[in-house]
N, C-alpha and C positions, 0 to 999 in steps of 0.2 A: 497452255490450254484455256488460262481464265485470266482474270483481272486478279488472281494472288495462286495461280495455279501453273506446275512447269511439270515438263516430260525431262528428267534429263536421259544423256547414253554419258555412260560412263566408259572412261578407254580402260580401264580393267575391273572385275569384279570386285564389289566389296559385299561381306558380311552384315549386310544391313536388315533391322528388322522395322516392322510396324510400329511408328512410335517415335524413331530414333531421330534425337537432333543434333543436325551440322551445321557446318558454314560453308557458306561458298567464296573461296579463295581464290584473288588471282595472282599468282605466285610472282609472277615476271613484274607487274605494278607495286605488290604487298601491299593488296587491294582487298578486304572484306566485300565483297556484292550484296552478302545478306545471309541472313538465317534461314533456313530452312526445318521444317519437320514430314520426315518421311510418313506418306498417306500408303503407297502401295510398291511391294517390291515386285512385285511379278504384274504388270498394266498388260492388259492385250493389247494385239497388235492398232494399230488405225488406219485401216483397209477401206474405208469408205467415204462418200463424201458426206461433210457433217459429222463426222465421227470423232473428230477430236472434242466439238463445242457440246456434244453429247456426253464424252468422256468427265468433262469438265461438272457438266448438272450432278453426274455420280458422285467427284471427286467432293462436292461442295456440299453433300450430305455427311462428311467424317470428317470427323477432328486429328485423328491420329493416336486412338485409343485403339489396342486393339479387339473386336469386335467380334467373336463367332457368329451370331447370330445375322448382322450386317454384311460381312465378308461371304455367307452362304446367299443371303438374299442377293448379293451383288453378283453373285460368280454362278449361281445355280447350282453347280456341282462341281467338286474338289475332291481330291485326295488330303487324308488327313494327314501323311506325311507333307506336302506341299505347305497346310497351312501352318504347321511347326516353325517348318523353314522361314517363314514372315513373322514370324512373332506369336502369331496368334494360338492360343489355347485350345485343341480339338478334342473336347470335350463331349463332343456328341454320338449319338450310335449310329455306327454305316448304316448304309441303306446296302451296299455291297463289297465286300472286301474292305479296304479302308478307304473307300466313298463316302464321302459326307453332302448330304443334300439337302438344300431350303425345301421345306415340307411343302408350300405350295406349286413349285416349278417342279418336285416329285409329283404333286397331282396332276399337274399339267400333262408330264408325260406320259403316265397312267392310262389318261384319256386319249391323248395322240395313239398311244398304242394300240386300245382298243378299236380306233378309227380306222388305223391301217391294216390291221388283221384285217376286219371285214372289207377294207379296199381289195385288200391283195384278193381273201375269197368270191368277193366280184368278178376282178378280172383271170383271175386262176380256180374256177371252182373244182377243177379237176386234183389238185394239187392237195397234197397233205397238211395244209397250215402255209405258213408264211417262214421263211425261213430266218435264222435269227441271225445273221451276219445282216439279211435286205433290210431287217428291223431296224440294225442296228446304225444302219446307214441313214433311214429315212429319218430317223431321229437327230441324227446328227450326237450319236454320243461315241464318247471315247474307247467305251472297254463293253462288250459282248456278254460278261456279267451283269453290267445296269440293264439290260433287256430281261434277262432270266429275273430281277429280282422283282421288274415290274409284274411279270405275270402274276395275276390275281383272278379268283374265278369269276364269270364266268370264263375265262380265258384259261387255259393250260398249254404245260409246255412237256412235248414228247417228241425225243430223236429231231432236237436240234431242229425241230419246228414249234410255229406258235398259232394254236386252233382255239377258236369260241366252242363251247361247251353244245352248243346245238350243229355243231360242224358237220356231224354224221348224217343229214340232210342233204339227197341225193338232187344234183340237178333235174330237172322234169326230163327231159329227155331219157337221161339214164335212168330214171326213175320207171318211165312207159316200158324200158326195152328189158330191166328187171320183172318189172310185171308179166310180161310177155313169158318170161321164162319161165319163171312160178307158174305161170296157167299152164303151160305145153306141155312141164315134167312132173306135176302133182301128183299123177299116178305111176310114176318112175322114177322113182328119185334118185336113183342110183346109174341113171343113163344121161353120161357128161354131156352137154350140145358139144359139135363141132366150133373149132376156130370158126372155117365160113359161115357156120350161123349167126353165131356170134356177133361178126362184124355186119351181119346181113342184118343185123335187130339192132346193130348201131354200140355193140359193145368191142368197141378194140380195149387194146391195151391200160391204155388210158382209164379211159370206162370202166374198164372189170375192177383195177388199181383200186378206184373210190368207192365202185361198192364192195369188194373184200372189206377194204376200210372200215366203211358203213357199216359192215354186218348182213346186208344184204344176199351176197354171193360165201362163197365156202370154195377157196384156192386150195387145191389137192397139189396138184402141177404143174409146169409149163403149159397153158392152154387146157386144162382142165380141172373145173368148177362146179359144183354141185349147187344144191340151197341147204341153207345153213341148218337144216333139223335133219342134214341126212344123217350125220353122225352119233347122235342117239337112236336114228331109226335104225341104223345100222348094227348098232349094239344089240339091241332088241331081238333082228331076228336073227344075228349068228349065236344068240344064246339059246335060240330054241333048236339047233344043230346039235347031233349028238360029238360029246366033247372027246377027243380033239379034231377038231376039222382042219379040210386043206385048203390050198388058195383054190383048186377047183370046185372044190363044195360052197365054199363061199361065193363064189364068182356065180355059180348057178343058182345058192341060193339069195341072192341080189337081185340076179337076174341083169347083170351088169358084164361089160367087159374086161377084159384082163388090162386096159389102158388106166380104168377106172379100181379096180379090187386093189392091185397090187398099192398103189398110194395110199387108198384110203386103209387096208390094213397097215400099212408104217405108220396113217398118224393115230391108229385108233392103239398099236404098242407104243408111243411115245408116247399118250395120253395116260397109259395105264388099265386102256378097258380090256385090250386081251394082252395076252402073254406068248411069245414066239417061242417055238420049241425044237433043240438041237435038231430035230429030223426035218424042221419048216411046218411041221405041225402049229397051230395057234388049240389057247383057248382061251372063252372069254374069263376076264375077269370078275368084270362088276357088272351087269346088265342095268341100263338106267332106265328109268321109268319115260 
């Protein structure tokens, strides 16, 4: 590789560590060639061109001590089992699992991460975050924990996706065709649009997906969605119902349809506001303000 520098391949493994010195014999002559002292037992491959005379710039920073600090800044990231195996002492605290990383090629990717988050919500704004397998790739790292251990706020990480913290920011589009809703059902809050409306104001699937997300829309069902204050407004006036009411007293006093009532009473018993009773009777429980 250098001017006092060699790659060797050995025809069988030996137990060599960082440090260690040999000789190189040649048996059939009972020939010495030379002394050597082992600089690295695990070299990356030399895939490139230039890569060996590059190899070599690295190799001529060590002596053959071995070195955690040096052996992190050379390799960026390691298992600390791996660095055992060479000799070398892994004395330091993972960054994940038994991951060992030079502190500023962990900031590096810190930042690459944060880069690519916001890439991905560029070109997938509809999309719940980045996911951490694409993360994982684009980093070029080994194990799907070093992505989880990077997240840092403002970045979070939920359902094996990875979101900036201002994420819940609707595209303008979706944003106009929410607004649209809000204005058309304010005095009805409890009357779901149609699917074709829906997609008539530009909310398919897709669309609804991110603002549920958001917090903007309120998913009851398949294809029907309210806005998000109807469920305390709901509370409200089936407490002013005398107790215990039915799904059709409810449904009338909504002023909604039975596509609508039926949902919204299952998530308002899963919440805990009202209580279902053997005969299908409800009553509320807690009325919120």
């Amino acid at each position: 590789l250098g001017a006092d520098t060699v790659r060797l391949r050995l025809a069988r493994p030996l137990p060599l560590l960082v440090g260690d010195r040999a000789l190189l014999r040649d048996p059939g002559r009972h020939h010495v060639a030379g002394g050597v002292t082992v600089l690295d037992v695990a070299p990356p491959p030399l895939t490139r061109r230039g890569a060996a005379a590059a190899r070599a710039a690295v190799l001529a920073t060590v002596d053959g001590r071995p070195d955690l600090a040096g052996e992190l800044r050379r390799r960026g990231l390691v298992r600390a089992a791996d660095l055992v195996r060479t000799g070398v002492e892994a004395t330091g605290r993972p960054v994940a699992g038994d991951w060992l990383a030079d502190p500023e090629h962990w900031r590096q990717l810190g930042a690459r991460l944060t880069g690519e988050v916001a890439r991905h919500a560029r070109e997938h704004p509809l999309e719940p975050g980045a996911p951490v397998e694409l993360l994982r790739q684009r980093l070029d790292l080994p194990d799907r924990a070093l992505v989880e251990a990077l997240v840092r706020p403002p970045l979070r990480l939920h359902a094996g996706r990875v979101t900036a913290a201002a994420a819940d920011a609707l595209p303008e589009p979706v944003a106009r065709a929410v607004a649209r809703v809000r204005a058309e059902y304010a005095d009805r809050p409890f009357r779901a649009p149609e699917a074709e409306h829906l997609a008539d104001l530009g909310l398919g699937p897709r669309e609804i997906g991110a603002a549920v997300r958001a917090g903007a829309l309120l998913r009851l069902a398949e294809n029907v969605v309210l806005l998000p204050g109807a469920v305390d407004e709901a509370v409200r006036v089936l407490a002013g119902l005398p107790q215990p009411f039915t799904l059709s007293a409810a449904r009338q006093a909504l002023d909604t349809t039975r596509r609508v009532a039926v949902p919204l009473l299952e998530l308002l018993d899963r919440r805990g506001a009202t209580r279902r009773l053997p005969d299908d009777a409800r009553v509320v429980v807690a009325a919120r303000s």
